[in-house]
C-alpha positions in Angstrom: -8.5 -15.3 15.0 -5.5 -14.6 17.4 -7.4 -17.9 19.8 -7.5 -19.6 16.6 -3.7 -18.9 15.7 -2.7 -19.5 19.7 -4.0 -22.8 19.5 -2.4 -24.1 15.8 1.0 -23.2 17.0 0.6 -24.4 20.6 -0.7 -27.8 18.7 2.6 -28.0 16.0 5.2 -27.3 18.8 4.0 -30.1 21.1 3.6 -32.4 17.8 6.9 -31.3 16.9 8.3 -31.8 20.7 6.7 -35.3 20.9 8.1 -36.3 17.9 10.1 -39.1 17.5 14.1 -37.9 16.6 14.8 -37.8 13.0 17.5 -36.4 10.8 17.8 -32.3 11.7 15.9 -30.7 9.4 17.6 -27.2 7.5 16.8 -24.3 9.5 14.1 -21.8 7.8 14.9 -18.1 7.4 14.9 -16.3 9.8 12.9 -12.6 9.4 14.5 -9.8 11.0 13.0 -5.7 11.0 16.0 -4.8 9.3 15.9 -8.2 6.6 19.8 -8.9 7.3 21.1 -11.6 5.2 19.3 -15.0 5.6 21.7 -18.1 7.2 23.2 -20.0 3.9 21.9 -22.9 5.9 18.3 -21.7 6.8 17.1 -21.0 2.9 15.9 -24.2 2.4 11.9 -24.7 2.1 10.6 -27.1 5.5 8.8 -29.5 3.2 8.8 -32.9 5.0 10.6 -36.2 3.9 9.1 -39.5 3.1 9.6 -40.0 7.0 8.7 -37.3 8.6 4.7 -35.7 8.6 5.8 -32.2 10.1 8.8 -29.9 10.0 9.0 -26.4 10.2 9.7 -24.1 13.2 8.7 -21.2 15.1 10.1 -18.0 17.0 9.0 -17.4 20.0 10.5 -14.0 22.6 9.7 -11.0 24.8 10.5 -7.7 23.4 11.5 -4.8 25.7 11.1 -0.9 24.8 12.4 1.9 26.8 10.7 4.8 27.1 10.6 6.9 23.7 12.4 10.1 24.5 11.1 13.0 21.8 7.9 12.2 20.3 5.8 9.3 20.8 3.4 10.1 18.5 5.9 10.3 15.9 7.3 7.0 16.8 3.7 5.5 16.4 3.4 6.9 13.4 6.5 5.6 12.2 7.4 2.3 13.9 5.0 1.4 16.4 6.8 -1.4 18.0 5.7 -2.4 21.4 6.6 -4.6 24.3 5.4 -7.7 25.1 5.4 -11.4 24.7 5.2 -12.0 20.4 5.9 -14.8 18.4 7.7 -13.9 15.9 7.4 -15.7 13.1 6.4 -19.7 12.5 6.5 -21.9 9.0 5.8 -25.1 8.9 4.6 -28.1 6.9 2.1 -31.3 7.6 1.8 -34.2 5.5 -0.5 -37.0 5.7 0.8 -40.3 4.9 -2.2 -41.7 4.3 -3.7 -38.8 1.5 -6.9 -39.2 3.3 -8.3 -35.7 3.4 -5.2 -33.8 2.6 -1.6 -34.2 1.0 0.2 -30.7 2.5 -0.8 -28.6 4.4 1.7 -25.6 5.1 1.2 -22.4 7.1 3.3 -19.4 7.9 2.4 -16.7 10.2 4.7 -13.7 11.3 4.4 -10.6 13.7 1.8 -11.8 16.3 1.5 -10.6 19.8 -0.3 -6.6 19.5 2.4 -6.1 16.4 1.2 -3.3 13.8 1.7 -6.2 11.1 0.3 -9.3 11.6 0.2 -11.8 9.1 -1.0 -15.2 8.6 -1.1 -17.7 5.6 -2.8 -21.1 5.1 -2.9 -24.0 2.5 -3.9 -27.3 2.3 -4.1 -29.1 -1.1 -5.1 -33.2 -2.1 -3.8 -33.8 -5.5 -6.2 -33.6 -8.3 -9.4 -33.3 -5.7 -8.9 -29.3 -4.4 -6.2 -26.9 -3.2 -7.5 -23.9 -0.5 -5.8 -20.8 0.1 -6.5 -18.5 3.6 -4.3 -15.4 3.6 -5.1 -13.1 7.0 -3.8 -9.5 7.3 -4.0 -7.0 10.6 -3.0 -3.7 10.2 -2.8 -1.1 12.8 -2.4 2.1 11.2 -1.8 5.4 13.6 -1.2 9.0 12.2 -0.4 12.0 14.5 2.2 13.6 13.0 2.1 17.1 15.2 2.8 19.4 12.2 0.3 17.5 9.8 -3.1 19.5 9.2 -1.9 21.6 12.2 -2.8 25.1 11.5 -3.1 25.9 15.0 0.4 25.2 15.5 1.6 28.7 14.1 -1.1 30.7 15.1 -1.8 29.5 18.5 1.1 27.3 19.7 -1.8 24.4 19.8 -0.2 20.8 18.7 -3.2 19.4 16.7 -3.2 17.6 13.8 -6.4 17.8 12.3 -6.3 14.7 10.2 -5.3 11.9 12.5 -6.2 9.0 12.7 -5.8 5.3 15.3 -7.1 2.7 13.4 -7.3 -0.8 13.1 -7.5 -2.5 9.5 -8.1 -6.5 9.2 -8.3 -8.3 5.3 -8.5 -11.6 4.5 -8.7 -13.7 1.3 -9.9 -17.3 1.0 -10.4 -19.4 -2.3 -11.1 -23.2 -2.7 -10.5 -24.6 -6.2 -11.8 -28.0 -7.2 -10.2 -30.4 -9.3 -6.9 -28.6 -9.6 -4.9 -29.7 -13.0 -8.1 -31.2 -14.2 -8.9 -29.3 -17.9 -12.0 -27.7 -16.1 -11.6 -26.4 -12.8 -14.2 -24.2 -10.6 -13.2 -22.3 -7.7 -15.5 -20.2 -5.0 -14.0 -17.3 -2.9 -14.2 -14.9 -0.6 -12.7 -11.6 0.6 -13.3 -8.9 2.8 -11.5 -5.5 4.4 -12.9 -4.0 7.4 -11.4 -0.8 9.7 -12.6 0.6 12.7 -11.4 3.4 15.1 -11.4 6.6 16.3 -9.2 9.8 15.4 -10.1 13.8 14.4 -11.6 15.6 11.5 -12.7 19.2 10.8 -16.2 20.3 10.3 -15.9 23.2 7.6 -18.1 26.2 7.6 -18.4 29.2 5.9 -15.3 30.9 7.1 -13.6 28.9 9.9 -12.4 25.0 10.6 -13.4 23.2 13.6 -11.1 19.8 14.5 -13.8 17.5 16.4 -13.3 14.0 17.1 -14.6 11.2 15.5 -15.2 7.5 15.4 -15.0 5.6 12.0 -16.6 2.2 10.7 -16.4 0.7 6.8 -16.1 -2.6 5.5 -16.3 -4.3 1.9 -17.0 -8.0 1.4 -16.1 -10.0 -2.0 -18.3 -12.6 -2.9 -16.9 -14.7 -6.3 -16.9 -17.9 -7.9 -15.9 -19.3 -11.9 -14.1 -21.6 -13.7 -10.8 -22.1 -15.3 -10.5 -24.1 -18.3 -7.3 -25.4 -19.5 -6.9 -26.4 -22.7 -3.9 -27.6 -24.8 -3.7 -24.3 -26.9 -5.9 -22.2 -24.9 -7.4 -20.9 -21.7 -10.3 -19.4 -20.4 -11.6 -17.8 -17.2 -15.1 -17.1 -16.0 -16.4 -15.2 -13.2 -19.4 -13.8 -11.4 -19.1 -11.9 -8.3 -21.0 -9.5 -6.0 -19.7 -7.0 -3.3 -20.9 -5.5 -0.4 -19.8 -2.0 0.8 -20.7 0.1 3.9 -18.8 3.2 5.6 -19.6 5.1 8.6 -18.6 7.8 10.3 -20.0 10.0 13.1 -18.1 13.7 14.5 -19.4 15.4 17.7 -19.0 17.5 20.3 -20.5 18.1 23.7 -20.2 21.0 25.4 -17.4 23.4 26.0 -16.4 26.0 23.0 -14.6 25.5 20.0 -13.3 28.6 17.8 -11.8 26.6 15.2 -9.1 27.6 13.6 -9.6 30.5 11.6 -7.8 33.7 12.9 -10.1 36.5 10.6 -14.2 36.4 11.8 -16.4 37.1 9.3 -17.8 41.1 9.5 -16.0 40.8 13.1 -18.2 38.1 14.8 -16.2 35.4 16.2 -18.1 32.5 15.1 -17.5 28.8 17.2 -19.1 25.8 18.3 -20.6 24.9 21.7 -22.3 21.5 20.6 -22.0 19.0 17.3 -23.4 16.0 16.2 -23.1 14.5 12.5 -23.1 11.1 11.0 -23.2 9.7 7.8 -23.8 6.2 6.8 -23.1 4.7 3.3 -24.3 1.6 1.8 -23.2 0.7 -1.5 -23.2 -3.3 -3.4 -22.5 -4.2 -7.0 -22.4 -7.0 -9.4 -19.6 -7.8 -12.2 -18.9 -10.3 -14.6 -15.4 -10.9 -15.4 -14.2 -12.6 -18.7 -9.8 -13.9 -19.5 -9.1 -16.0 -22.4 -5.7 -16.9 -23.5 -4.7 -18.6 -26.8 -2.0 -19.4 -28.8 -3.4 -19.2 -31.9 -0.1 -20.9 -34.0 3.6 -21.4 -33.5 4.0 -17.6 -34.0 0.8 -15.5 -32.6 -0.3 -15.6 -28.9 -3.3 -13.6 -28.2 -5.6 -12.4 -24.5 -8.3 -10.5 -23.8 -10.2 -9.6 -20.9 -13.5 -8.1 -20.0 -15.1 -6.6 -16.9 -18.3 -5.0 -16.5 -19.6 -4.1 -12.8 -22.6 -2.2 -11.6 -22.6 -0.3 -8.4 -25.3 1.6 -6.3 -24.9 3.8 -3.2 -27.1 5.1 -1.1 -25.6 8.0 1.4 -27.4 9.7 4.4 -25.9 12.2 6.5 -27.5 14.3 9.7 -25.8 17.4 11.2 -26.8 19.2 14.2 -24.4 22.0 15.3 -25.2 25.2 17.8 -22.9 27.8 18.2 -22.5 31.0 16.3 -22.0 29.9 12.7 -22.4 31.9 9.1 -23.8 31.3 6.0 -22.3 33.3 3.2 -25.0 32.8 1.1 -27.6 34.4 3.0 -25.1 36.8 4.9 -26.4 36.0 7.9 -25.1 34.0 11.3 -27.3 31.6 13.3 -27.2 29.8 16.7 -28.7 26.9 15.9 -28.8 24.2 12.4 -30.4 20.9 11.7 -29.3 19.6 8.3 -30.3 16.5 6.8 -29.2 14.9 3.1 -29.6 11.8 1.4 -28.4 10.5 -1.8 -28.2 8.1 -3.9 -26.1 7.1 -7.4 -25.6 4.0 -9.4 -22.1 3.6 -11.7 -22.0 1.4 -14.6 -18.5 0.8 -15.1 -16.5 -1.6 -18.1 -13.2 -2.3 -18.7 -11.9 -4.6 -21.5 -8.0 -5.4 -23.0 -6.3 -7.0 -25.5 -3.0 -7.7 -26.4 -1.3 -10.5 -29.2 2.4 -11.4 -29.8 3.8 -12.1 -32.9 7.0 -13.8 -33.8 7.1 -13.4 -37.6 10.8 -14.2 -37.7 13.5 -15.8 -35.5 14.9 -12.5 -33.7 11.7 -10.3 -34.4 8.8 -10.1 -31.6 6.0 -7.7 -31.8 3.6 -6.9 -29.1 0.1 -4.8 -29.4 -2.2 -4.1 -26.3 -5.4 -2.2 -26.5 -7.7 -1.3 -23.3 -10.6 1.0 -22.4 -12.4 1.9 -19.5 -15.7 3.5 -19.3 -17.5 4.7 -16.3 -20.7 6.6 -16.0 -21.7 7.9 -13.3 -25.7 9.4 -12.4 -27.0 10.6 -8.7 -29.1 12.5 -7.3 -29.3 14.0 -3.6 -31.9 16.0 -1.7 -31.0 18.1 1.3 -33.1 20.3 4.1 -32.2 22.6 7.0 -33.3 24.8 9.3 -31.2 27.4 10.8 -32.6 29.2 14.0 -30.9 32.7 14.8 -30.5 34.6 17.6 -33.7 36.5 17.5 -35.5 32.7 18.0 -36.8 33.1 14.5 -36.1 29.4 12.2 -35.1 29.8 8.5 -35.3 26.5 6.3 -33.4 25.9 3.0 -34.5 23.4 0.7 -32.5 21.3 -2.3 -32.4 19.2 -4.6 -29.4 18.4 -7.1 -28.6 15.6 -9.6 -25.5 15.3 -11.1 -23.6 13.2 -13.7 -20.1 12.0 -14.5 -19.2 10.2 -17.7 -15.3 9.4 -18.5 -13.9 7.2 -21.3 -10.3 6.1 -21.1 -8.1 4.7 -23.8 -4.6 3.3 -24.5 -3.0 1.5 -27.2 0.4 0.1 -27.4 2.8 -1.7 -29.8 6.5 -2.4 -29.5 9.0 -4.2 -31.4 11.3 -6.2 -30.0 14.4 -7.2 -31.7 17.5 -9.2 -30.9 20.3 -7.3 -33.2 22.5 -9.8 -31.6 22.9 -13.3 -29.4 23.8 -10.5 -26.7 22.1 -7.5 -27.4 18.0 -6.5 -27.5 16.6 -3.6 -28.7 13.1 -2.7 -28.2 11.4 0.3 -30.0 7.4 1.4 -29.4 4.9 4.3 -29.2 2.1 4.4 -27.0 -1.0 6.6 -27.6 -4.2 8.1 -24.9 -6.9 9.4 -25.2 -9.9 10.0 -23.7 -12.4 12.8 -22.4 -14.4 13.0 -19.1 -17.9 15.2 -18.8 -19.6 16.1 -15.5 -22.5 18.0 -14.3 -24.7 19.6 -11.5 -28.1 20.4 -12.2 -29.7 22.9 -11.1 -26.3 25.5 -11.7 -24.1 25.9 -8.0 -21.1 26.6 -7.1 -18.5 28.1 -9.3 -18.5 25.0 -11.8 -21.4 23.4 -12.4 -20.4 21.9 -15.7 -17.4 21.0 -16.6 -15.8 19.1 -20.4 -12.1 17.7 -20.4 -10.4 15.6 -23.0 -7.2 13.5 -22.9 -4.8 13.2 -25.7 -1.0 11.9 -25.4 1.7 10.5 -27.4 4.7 8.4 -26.1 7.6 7.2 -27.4 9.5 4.0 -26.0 12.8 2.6 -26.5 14.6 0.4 -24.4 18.0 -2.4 -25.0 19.4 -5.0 -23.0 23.4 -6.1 -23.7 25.0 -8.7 -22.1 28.7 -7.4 -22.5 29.9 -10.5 -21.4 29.1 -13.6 -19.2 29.6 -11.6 -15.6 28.4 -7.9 -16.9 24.6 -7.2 -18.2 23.3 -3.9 -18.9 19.9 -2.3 -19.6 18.5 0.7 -20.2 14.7 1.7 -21.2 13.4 5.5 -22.0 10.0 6.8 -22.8 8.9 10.4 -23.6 5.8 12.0 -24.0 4.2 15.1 -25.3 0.2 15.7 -24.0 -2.4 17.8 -25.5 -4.7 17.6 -22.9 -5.0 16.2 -19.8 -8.0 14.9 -16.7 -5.6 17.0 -13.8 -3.4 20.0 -13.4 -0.7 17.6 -11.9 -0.8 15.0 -14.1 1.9 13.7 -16.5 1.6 16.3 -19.2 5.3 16.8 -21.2 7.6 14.0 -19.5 10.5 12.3 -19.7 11.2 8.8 -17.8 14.7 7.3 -18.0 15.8 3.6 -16.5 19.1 2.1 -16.3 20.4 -1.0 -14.6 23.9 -2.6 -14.2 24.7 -6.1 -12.6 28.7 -7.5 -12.6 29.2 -10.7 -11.4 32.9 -10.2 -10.4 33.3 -13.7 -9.1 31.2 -16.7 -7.5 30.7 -14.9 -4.1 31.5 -11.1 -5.4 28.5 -9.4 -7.0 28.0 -5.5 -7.9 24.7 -3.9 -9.3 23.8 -0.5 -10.1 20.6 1.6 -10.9 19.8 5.2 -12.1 16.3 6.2 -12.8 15.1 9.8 -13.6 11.4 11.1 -14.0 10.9 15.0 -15.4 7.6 16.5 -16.1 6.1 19.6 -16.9 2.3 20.5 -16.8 1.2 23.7 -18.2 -2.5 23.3 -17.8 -4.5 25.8 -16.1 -2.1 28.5 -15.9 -0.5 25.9 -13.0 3.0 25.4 -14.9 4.0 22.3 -12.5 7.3 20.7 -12.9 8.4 18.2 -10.9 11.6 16.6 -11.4 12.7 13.6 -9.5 15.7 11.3 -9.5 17.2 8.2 -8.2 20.8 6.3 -8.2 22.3 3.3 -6.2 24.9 1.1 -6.3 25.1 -2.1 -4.2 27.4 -4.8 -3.3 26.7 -8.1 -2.3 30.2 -10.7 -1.0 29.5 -14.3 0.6 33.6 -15.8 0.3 33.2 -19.5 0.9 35.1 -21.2 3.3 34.9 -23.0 7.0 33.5 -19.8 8.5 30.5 -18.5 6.0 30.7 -14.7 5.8 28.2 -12.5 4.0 27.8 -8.9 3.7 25.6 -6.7 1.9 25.9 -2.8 1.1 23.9 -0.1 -0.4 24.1 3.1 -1.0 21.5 5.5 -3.1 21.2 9.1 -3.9 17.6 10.2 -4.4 16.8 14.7 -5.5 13.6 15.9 -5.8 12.4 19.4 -7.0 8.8 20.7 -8.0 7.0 23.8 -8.3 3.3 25.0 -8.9 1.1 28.1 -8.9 -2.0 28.0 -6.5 -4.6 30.0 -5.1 -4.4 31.4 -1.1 -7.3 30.1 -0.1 -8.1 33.0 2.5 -7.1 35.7 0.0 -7.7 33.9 -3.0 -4.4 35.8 -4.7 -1.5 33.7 -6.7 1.2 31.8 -4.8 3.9 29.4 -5.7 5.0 26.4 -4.0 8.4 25.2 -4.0 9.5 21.8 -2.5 13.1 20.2 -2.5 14.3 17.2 -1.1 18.3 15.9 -1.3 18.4 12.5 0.4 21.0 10.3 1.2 20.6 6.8 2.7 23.2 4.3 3.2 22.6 0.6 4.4 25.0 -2.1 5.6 24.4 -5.5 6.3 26.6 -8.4 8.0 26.4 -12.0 8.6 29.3 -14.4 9.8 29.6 -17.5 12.2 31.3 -17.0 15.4 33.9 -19.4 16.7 32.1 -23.0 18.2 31.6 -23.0 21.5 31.0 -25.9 23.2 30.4 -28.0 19.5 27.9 -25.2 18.6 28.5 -22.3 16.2 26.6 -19.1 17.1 25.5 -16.5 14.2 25.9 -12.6 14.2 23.6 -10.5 11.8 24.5 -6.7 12.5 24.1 -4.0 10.4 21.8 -1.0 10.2 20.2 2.0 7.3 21.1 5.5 7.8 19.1 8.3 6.0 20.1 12.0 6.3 17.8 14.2 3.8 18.0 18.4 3.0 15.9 21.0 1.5 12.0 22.1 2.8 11.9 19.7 5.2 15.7 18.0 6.5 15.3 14.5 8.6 17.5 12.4 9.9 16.7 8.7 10.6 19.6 6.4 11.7 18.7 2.5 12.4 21.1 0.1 13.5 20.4 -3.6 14.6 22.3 -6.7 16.1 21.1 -10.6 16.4 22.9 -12.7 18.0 22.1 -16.6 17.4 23.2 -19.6 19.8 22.7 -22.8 18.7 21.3 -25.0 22.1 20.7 -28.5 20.2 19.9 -29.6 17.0 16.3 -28.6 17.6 16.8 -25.4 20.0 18.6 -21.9 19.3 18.5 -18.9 21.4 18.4 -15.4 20.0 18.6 -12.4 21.3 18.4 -8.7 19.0 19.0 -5.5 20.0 17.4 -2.6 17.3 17.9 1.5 18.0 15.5 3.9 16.3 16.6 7.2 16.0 14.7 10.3 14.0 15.1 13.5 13.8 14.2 17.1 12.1 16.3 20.2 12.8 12.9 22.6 12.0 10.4 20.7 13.8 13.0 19.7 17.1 10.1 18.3 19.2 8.9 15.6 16.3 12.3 13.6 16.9 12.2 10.5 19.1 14.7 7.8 19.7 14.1 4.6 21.3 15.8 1.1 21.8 14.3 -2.5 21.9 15.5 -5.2 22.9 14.1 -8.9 22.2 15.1 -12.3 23.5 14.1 -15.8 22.3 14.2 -19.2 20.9 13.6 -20.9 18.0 12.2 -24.9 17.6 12.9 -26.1 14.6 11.7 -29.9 13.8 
């Protein structure tokens, strides 16, 4: 794919170099880590004249990193920028004259060159014949935070998190439709997501941990194809589809010994690891159907409705072989050696259908009513063997078989009433109501629930009003609140209350303000638990852009976000009652400028600086400050030099040695045709 990309962009820049000279076109916008405000002159779409069969540009530079003082794993985590040739971002736009094979074809592709986020984009239409869509994503996603799944840290000094992970995640989407604008229109596409890498997990045994490395594998392809029909009052989709799903993992260790990370042996025998090997491979597909139909039925009802139905199977083996000195509560009794083998298998029929109609019995009075369920049943079975050698050289094997079930039913309806009280204020009024219940099962009885019955049963209230005080100043506001019976989860929504609130003043033509307030407070007595969370959130933002010879834009934000919950638990080593607490007071301001420079030379260079600070208390303070400058020097009509300059700086007064702080510094051009 990256050949593939290389070679487009290597083809549009000579095209566009070789061209003969036309009329500049307007420069694109330009994308920048810290999105400062776009050029007033660079927001304008690179779609061709009658004259010309490609514009567009690209940005192309080196990027330089000094070395990360503090934490490097942290940074990875985090940022993850590296050095290197990249190009940077590209848009751009073909047209064929002629309308042979294509109309447009336009293609946009940013972060490329061994970024975490590279993205690419693709279409190509002929009017009234097809129109295809490609959409590429490549994701590297790295975790290694040292205080993560790290319970080593405390007890042994040992920087290990437990749950890392280096991995590399690539999806892409493709879909061709036929006979675009035509009343019946089929389409065929395709999607897949696939990871791979490496990183560490924990084996878990009967009284102790063990962190082992291990190498991941899994990938999911979408197989789909319908057709859209397009009527004058109504519209219909139809679709069949069939995925394919596999995951695999394998752990291991060879040699050396591992004590995990338990602190208290079982009856005083230090148990550990000397050698590990286990892998388990799952293979899973499904079919579904999917129905959509949209209608307006007259002048004053619009209906929809759609239906899924899907029906997966998985099949799941997994092999362990572990020596060491391990224990097995059950039998009270420790071994040196194991072999364990399992396979399973379960199949999922799962629907889903919704339906909603709006009515506009009067002038100022719109009603809305959606319905959905979702039903998923769930039935498998798995069969397991081991044998355990101890130290005597005897062998002990354990046989099982289980089968268990999981059957869930999901419901919501919903109706508001919408109502315009006056040519400037709307009031909305509605109550929601879900229910549902969920069963599941293990036969034969293990474990300390084998069989388990939940229900689901809440009631919301809504309200909401938009008022547009005058021609410059519009408010809205929308509240909901909810009491619950039951619930699936002991930190689900139970008794809550959600509050939303926005402000925008237009004070003149280049002088804008907005505001925003939002509040979320729950409380979930279920289980004895008695969470509460409580969270927060307000900003207020400017936005100024004066006109005149020497554009000038800035942009400034500024939000307050608390957080607060609480909930019982169980120590898991002593099994007694605990309560966790959590806080978090954040602060985070951002500042954002762009103005012109004076001409030098008949060219006017561009400065975008600016930068986000974050400063947070409570459980867990941090400190993240980010500042950035670009500076932009026009060459020609066609050629502009850049050259940025970012700082990342992070920081934790409890956790000192998971700060880092780095700069980069990136130099390029841009061709713009």
């Amino acid at each position: 794919m990256m050949k593939l990309l290389v070679s487009l962009i290597s083809v549009c820049v000579a095209a566009m170099a070789q061209s003969p000279p036309a009329q500049p076109a307007s420069t694109p916008p330009q994308p920048s880590q810290s999105a400062p405000p776009a050029d007033p002159a660079a927001q304008q779409s690179p779609t061709p004249s009658s004259e010309e069969w490609l514009a567009g540009w690209v940005d192309l530079g080196y990027r330089w990193r000094t070395d990360v003082g503090g934490s490097l794993e942290a940074y990875r985590t985090f940022i993850n920028l590296g050095s290197g040739p990249k190009l940077l971002g590209t848009e751009f736009t073909i047209a064929d004259p002629s309308h042979r094979f294509f109309d447009e074809i336009h293609g946009r592709a940013y972060g490329w060159g061994d970024e975490p986020s590279e993205t690419l984009h693709l279409d190509a239409r002929k009017q009234r014949l097809y129109h295809f869509n490609a959409d590429y994503r490549d994701f590297a996603l790295f975790d290694n935070l040292p205080t993560y799944a790290d319970p080593l840290l405390v007890t042994r000094g040992i920087a290990l998190n437990e749950q890392s992970f280096d991995l590399r995640r690539r999806i892409g989407s493709f879909e061709l439709d036929f006979l675009p604008g035509n009343w019946i229109s089929p389409y065929l596409a395709y999607d897949f997501d696939r990871g791979s890498g490496h990183g560490v997990t924990t084996f878990v045994s009967t009284g102790n941990q063990f962190p082992l490395p291990a190498d991941f594998l899994d990938g999911t392809n979408n197989y789909r194809g319908g057709i859209h029909i397009r009527l004058r009052r109504w519209n219909a989709t139809v679709e069949q589809g069939g995925t394919t799903f596999h995951d695999d993992q394998s752990v291991f260790q060879n040699g050396g010994t591992n004590f995990g990370n338990m602190p208290t042996p079982p009856f005083g025998q230090q148990t550990y690891l000397t050698n590990f090997l286990g892998a388990y491979g799952i293979r899973g597909d499904s079919i579904y159907s999917r129905g959509v139909l949209t209608a307006n039925v007259t002048s004053w009802l619009d209906i929809y409705g759609q239906f899924l139905y899907s029906k997966p199977d998985t099949a799941v083996n997994y092999q362990q072989f572990a020596a060491g000195n391990q224990f097995l509560q059950s039998q009270i009794l420790f071994y040196t050696g194991q072999q364990y083998l399992v396979s399973s298998a379960a199949n999922l029929p799962h629907t889903t259908g919704s339906f909603g109609a709006e009515m506009r019995p009067w002038k100022r009075l719109r009603l809305t009513e959606t319905w959905l369920t979702d039903r998923l049943h769930n039935a498998a079975s798995s069969s397991e063997n081991q044998v355990l050698t101890t130290g005597a050289g005897s062998a002990i094997s354990l046989s099982e078989a289980l089968a268990s079930s999981l059957v869930t039913n999901y419901n919501q309806a919903e109706i508001d009433v919408f109502f315009d009280a006056t040519s400037r204020l709307t009031l909305r009024g509605g109550y929601r109501y879900v229910w549902g219940n969920a069963n599941d099962a293990v036969l034969p009885p293990a474990g300390l629930a084998s069989a388990d019955t939940v229900t689901l049963r809440r009631n919301v209230g809504l309200s909401g009003a938009t008022f547009h005080a005058t021609r410059k100043l519009t408010l809205s506001g929308e509240a909901e609140a909810a009491s619950s019976g039951n619930v699936y989860f002991r930190t689900s929504l139970y008794n809550y209350q959600r509050v939303r609130t926005q402000a925008r003043y237009q004070a003149t033509s280049s002088l804008s303000f907005s505001g925003n307030f939002s509040l979320l407070n729950n409380f979930n007595p279920y289980g004895g638990m008695n969470y509460g969370f409580r969270a927060y959130q307000e900003s207020i933002s400017v936005f100024w852009s004066p006109a005149g010879e020497k554009p000038f834009s800035f942009l400034g934000i500024y939000s307050r976000a608390d957080l607060t919950s609480q909930v019982n638990y169980l120590d898991p080593g002593t099994l007694q009652p605990q309560l966790s607490r959590y806080t978090d007071n954040s602060h985070t301001v951002t500042a954002l400028f762009h103005f012109s420079l004076p001409r030098a030379g008949g060219m006017a260079p561009k400065l975008e600086a600016g930068g986000s600070l974050l400063l947070s208390s409570g459980s867990r303070p941090t400190s993240f400050f980010q500042p950035n400058a670009k500076l932009w020097f026009p060459v020609d009509r066609h050629v502009s030099l850049f050259a940025q300059w970012q700082y990342y700086g992070y920081g934790e007064p409890f956790y000192l040695f998971e700060g880092f702080r780095t700069h980069l510094v990136t130099a390029g051009l841009r061709y713009t045709r």
